[in-house]
N, C-alpha and C positions, 0 to 999 in steps of 0.2 A: 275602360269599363272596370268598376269593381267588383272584387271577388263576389261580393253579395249581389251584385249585378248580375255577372256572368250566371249565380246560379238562380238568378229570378228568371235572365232569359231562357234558361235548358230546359228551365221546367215549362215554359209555357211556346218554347219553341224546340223542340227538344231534335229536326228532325234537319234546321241547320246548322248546329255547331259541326263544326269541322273540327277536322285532329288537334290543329295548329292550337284553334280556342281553348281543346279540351285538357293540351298539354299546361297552355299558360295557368289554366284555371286548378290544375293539379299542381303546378309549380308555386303557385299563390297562396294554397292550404298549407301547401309542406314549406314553406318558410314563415307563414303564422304559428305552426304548430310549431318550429323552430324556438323560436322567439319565447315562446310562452315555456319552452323546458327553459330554455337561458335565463328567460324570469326566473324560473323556481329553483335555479341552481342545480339544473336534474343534466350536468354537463355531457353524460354518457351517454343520452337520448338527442340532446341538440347537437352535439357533435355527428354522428350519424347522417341527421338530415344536411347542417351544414356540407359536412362532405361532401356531400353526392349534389345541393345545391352549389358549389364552386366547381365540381367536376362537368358540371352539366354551362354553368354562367361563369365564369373566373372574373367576377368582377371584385375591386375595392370591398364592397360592400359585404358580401361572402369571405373573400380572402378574411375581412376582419376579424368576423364572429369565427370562422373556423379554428384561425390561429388563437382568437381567446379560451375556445372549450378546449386545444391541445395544450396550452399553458396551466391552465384550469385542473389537467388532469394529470397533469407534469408528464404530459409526454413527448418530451423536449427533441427526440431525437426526428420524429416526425412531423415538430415545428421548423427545426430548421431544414428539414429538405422542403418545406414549404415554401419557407422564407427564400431561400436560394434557386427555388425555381422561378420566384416573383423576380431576384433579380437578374436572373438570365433574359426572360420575359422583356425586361421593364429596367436595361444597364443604366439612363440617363436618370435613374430615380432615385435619390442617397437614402425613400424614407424606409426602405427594406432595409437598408443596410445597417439604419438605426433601431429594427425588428431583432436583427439578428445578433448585434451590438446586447440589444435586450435580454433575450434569449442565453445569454453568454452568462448578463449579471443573475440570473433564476438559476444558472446551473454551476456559480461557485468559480465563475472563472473572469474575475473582478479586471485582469492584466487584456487580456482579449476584447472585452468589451471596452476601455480603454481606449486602447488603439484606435477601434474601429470609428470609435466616435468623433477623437482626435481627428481623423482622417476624413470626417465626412465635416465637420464645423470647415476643415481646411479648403474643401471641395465648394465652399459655396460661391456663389457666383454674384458679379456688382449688377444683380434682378431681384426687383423688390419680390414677385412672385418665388423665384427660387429661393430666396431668404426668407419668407413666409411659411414656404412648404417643408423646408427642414426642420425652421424653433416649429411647428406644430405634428412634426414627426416627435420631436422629443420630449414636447409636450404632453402628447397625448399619451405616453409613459412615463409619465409625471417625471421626468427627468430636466426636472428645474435648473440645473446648474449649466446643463448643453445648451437649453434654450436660452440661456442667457446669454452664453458666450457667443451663440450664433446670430442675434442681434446685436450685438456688439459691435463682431467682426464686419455683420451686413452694414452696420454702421459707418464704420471706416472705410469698406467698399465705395459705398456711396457718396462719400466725401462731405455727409452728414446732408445731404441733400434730401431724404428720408431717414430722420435720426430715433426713431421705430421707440419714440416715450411713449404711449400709451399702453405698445406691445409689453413693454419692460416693466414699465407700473405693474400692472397686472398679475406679472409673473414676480416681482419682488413680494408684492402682497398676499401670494400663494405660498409663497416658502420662508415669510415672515420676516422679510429683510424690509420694515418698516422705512427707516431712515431711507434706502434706497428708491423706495416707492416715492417720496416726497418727495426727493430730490426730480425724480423726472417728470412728476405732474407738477411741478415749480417748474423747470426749464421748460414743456409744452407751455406754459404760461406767458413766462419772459419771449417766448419766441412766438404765439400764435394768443395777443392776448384777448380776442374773441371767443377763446376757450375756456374765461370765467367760470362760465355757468358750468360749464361738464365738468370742469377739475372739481369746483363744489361740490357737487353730486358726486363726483368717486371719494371724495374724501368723508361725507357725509354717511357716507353706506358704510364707509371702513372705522369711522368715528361709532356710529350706531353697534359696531360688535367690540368697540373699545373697552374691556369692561374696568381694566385696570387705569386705562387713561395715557399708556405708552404711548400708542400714536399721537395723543393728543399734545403730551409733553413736545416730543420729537416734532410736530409739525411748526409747534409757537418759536421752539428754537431757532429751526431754520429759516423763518419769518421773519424773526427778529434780525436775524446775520444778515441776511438779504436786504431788507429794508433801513440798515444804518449804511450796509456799502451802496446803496442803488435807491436815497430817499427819494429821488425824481419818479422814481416808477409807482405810482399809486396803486396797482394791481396787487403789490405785495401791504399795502396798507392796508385797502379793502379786505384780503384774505384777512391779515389780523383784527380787523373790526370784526368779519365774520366768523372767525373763530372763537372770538373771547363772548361772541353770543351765545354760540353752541355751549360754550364752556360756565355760560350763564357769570361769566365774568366782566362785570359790566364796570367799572372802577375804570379796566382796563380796556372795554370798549369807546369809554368818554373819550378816553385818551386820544385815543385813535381817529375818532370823529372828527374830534375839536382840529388835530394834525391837520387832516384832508380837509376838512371846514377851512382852513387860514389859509393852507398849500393852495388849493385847488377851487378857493373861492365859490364852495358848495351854494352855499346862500341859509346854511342852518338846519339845511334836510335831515343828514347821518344825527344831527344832533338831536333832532326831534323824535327821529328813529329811537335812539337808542334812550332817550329821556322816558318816551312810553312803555316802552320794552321791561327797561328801568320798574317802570312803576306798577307794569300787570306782574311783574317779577316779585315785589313787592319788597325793589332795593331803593326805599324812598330815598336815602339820603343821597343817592348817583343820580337820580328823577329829581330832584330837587335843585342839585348842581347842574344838571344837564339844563334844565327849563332858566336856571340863573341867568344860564351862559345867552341861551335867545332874548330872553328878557332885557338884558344891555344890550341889544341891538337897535330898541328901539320900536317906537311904535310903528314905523314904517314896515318892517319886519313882518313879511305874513305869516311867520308864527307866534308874532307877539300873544293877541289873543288867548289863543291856545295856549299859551306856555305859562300865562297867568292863572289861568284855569287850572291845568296839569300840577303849577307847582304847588298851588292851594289845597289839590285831592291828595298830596302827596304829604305837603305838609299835616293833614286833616288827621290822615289813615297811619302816618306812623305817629301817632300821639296816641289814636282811639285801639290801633291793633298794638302796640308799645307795652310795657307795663310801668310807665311814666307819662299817665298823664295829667299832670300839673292842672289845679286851675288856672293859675298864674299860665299859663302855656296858651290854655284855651281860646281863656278873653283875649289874650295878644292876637291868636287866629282868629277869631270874633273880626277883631278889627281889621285884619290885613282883609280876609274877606267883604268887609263894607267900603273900605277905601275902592278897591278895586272895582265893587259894583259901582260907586262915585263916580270911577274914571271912565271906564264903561259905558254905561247906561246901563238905565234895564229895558232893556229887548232881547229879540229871541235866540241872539247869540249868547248872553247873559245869562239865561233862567237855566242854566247846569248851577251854576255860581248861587245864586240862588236857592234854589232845591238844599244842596250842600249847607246853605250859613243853615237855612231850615230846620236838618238833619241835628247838626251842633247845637244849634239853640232848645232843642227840643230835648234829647236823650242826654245829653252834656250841660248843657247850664238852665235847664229847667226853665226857659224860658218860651211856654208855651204859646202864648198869645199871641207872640211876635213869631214864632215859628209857623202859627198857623196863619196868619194876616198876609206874613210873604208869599208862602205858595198859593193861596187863592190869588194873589196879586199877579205872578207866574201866571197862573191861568189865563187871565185875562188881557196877557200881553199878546197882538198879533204878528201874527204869523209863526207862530211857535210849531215846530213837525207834528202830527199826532202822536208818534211816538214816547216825544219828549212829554208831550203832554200824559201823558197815560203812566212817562214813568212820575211824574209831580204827583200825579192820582195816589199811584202807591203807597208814596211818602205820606200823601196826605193819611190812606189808611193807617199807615205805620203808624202816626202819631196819635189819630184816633185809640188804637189799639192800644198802646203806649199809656193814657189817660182813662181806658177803662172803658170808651165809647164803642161796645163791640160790636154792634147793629150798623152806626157810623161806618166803621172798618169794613164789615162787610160787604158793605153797597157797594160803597168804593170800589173791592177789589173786584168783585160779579160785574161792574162798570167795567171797567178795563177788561175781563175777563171774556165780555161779550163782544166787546167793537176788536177784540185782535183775537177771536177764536185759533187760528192755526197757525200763530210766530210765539215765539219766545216770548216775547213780551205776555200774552196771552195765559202762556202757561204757567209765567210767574206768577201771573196776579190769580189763576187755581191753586198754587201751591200754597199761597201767603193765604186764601180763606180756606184751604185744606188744614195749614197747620194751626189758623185761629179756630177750629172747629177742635182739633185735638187740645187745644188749649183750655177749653171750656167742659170738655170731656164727653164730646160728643165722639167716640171712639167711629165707631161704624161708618159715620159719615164721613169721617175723616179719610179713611183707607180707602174707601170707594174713589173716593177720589183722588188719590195716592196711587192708588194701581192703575186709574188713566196715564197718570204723569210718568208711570213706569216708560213708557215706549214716548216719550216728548222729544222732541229733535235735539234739542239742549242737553250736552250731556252732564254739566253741572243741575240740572232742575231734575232731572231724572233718578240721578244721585240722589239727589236730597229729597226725591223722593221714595225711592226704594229705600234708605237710612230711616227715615221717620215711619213709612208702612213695617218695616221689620221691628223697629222701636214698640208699635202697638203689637203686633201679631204674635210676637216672642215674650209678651210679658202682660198673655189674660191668665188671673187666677185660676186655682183648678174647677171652681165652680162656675169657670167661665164669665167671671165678672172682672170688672177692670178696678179692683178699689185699691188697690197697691198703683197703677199706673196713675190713675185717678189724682193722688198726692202729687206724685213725682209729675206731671203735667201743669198741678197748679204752680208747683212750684219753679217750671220753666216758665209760666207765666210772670210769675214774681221778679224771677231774674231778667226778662225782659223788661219791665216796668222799672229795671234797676232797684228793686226792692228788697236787696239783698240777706238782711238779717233774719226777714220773713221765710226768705225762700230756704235759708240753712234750716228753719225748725221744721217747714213744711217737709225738708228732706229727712230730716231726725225721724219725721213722724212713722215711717214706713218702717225700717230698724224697729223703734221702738213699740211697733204693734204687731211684731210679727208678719207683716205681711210680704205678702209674693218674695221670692229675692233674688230672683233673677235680673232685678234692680239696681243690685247691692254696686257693682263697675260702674253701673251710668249714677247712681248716685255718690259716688265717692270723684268721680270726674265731674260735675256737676259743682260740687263743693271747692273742686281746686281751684275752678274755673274761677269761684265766689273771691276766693282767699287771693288769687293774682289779683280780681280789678281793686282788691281792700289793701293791696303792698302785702299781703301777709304770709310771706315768698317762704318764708322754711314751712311753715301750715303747709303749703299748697305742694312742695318738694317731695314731704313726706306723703302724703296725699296720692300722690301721683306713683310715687315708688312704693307704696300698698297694692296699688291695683297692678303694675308690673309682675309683683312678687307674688300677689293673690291670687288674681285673675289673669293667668299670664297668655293664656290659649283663648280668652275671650277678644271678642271684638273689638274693644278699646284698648286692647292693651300697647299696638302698636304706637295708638297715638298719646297715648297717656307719656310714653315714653323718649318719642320725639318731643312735646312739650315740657318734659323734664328737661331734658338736654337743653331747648334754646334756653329753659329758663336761667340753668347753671351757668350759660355761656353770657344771656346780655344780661341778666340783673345780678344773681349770686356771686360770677364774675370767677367761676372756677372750671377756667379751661379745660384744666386736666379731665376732670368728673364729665364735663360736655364732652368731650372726645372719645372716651370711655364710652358712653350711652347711644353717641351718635352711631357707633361700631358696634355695640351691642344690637342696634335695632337692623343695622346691616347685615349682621351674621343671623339671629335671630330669626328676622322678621323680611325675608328676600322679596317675599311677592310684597311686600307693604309699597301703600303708595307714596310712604312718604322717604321710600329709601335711597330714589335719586337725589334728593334735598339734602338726607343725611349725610351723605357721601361729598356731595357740594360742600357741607357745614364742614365736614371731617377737616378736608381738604384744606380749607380757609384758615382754620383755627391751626394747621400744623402747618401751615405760612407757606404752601405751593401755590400761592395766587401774586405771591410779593413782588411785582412790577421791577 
């Protein structure tokens, strides 16, 4: 019964608790009340109770807290007759002995404690249990280096018959012996390799507080070593696939995939894995070689398909997110994209392929008609998901919107909006007639429905909608009107519409009328934006290194910043300057989100990824 028990029962039976109840029920308060001084570090007060509860129960449990508030209060000389009367009590037990061993190093007498501990690793016995109960006597006084030796020695005891890696891991990774930790969640591996998943998982957790990337180094090393002396063993190959994931080092994932792909006669899986991975990573040129690679496999290949698809999005998205995208480039994708519907068909495996030329022809080569012709076409391919179908909707709106049909757009997206009310899809196609309401400068409406999207399962739509509702709420005039935001809205319209020269005076307008200027960062970011998709790379540099310098504590500054840097790095082509800024925004800007990337770029560019 619980103490809260016992005292429901007194009170409502007050006439049979016996001595025996009333003792345990007083023993139960006074070692709560215990407990709660040892919380508050009121030692002089827990100690007390503890006493007299070990004199009363001499158990473990007791003996512990007691001898913690005598050490506590450094009163050492009444810890060790404690300790030594537990071993009198209790001679077959070494973990008093490693108390008193303890007790030795708190009182300055470093040569005694020694010995004793010596003597008690010496004492242990070929029994997993007695080998357990000693490394966690010395454990449990964080004394790392006994514990160690004491699975060691149980080690050799047991003629490696229980060779106690997981116990050692552990405790390497406690006392920062990295390299050693690896080594023996490696050998549990080589030796039990049904234990994939869990070495993952401890090395996953111990990667997770990597913040320098030591471990991560130290783990690719001994991967490496391993897997040129023991290529047979694929266990060590998959770890470095899964590593160079974590590492978001995907160059070096291919690598590995394609190895165990040819070794181990995958059939194209790790390949396909690490292709998408690739490409949501947004390392098209890896995504693009990885999809190659399935692609000469053949149409029989069941990721043919897919891999023409993948390499097409890949090829697509690093031209349009790039700051090279060539016409000459384009119409060459134009065409790989129609060949491939050719080969294809169009059906409802097809209309991604589809949607995509759509997307190109429409915002890219102005080739409206045929952009809109295809996806009604889509439409009325059967058996298409409803999903896919609704996102073809989208697009369709987009490109409504795109041309200035804003009624068009709208329907559209309240279509899709109604038939998928509670998935993602749903709440896209609210954000997309959320943000074409802010476009048109229908402010209010916009946010209303901006602050639904706040709480949306999506944490990308949610984002993007908190982002856009603070965009309106942080920048109404002081008369409470929006004619400063008003501009600056048109003129994200404009840059949608790719109307760019319009949309720089649209932004001039604001500046030059005096209004709102809480502006001033989204509109000088706004303008860089313009100056990248027009090549006009130093404009956009300096641009961007204004709002840094200016606006350094505002909201965009982190990103203004990260955008500098890749700029310097793939167009400008000055390493040094990108590595400088990547590090700046590291030191700077900690909680940014874009400081794991940065850190990754750092990395790359000062050649710690070099295969």
């Amino acid at each position: 019964m619980t103490t809260s028990g016992l005292n429901l029962y007194s009170q409502v039976f007050p006439e049979v608790i016996t001595p025996e109840v009333r003792q345990k029920q007083e023993e139960q308060e006074k070692e709560k009340l215990a407990f709660q001084y040892y919380g508050s570090k009121d030692y002089e007060k827990a100690l007390e109770l503890f006493r007299d509860l070990y004199n009363k129960q001499p158990t473990h449990h007791h003996y512990t807290y007691y001898l913690y508030c005598l050490t506590a209060l450094d009163q050492y000389t009444e810890a060790e007759k404690l300790v030594r009367s537990k071993m009198k009590d209790e001679p077959g037990s070494y973990r008093y002995e490693v108390d008193l061993g303890y007790i030795y190093l708190l009182t300055d007498k470093p040569e005694k404690a020694t010995r004793i501990f010596d003597e008690v690793v010496d004492k242990v016995k070929p029994n997993q249990a007695n080998i357990n109960e000693i490394a966690n006597a010395f454990m449990s006084r964080q004394l790392y280096e006994y514990t160690i030796k004491t699975y060691l020695h149980g080690r050799e005891l047991l003629q490696y018959t229980y060779p106690f890696h997981q116990e050692l891991a552990r405790i390497y990774e406690l006392s920062g012996n990295y390299g050693a930790m690896i080594e023996e969640y490696l050998d549990l591996l080589e030796q039990n390799p049904s234990q994939l998943e869990y070495v993952q998982n401890r090395f996953q957790n111990a990667l997770d507080r990597d913040i320098d990337d030591k471990i991560s180094d130290l783990l690719r090393e001994s991967l490496l070593k391993r897997n040129q002396r023991n290529p047979e063993n694929r266990y060590y190959g998959e770890m470095l696939l899964w590593l160079s994931v974590q590492r978001r080092d995907f160059e070096f994932a291919l690598i590995q995939a394609r190895s165990l792909d040819t070794r181990f006669s995958e059939g194209g899986m790790l390949v396909f894995s690490v292709a998408n991975l690739s490409l949501a990573n947004k390392d098209y040129d890896i995504a693009i070689e990885a999809f190659a690679y399935l692609i000469k496999k053949g149409p029989l290949n069941p990721y043919y398909s897919e891999s023409v698809t993948g390499s097409l999005q890949a090829k697509f998205l690093r031209i349009t997110d790039g700051y090279n995208d060539k016409l000459s480039e384009l119409q060459s994708l134009q065409q790989e994209y129609q060949d491939a519907i050719a080969e294809l068909g169009k059906n409802a495996r097809t209309v991604v392929l589809m949607r995509d030329l759509a997307h190109l022809q429409a915002f890219y080569l102005n080739q409206l008609n045929e952009s809109l012709e295809l996806l009604e076409e889509a439409l009325g391919i059967p058996g298409v998901p409803e999903n896919l179908k609704a996102e073809i909707k989208l697009e369709l709106g987009d490109i409504y919107l795109f041309v200035g049909e804003v009624w068009e757009a709208s329907l559209l997206y309240s279509q899709v909006e109604k038939a998928n009310k509670n998935d993602p899809t749903g709440h896209e196609a609210k954000f997309r007639n959320a943000r074409l309401s802010y476009f048109i400068g229908e402010f209010d409406w916009a946010k209303a429905q901006l602050d639904v999207l706040k709480a949306a399962t999506s944490k990308l739509i949610a984002n993007d909608a908190m982002e856009l509702a603070l965009l309106i709420t942080d920048n109404m005039d002081p008369d409470s009107t929006y004619t400063g935001l008003a501009y600056y809205s048109r003129a994200d319209l404009l840059i949608y519409r790719g109307q760019d020269s319009l949309a720089v005076i649209t932004l001039d307008s604001i500046s030059m009328l005096g209004l709102y200027h809480s502006l001033d960062d989204d509109v000088l970011y706004s303008k860089a934006g313009i100056y990248i998709r027009n090549k006009n790379y130093l404009l956009a540099d300096s641009t961007l290194a204004k709002i840094v310098r200016d606006y350094k504590y505002d909201i965009l500054a982190d990103n203004a910043l990260f955008r500098r840097a890749d700029l310097q790095a793939a167009t400008l082509n000055n390493k040094t300057m990108a590595m400088e800024l990547y590090q700046q925004l590291i030191l700077d800007y900690p909680g940014s989100l874009f400081t794991t990337e940065a850190r990754k770029r750092y990395r790359q560019l000062r050649g710690d990824f070099i295969n």
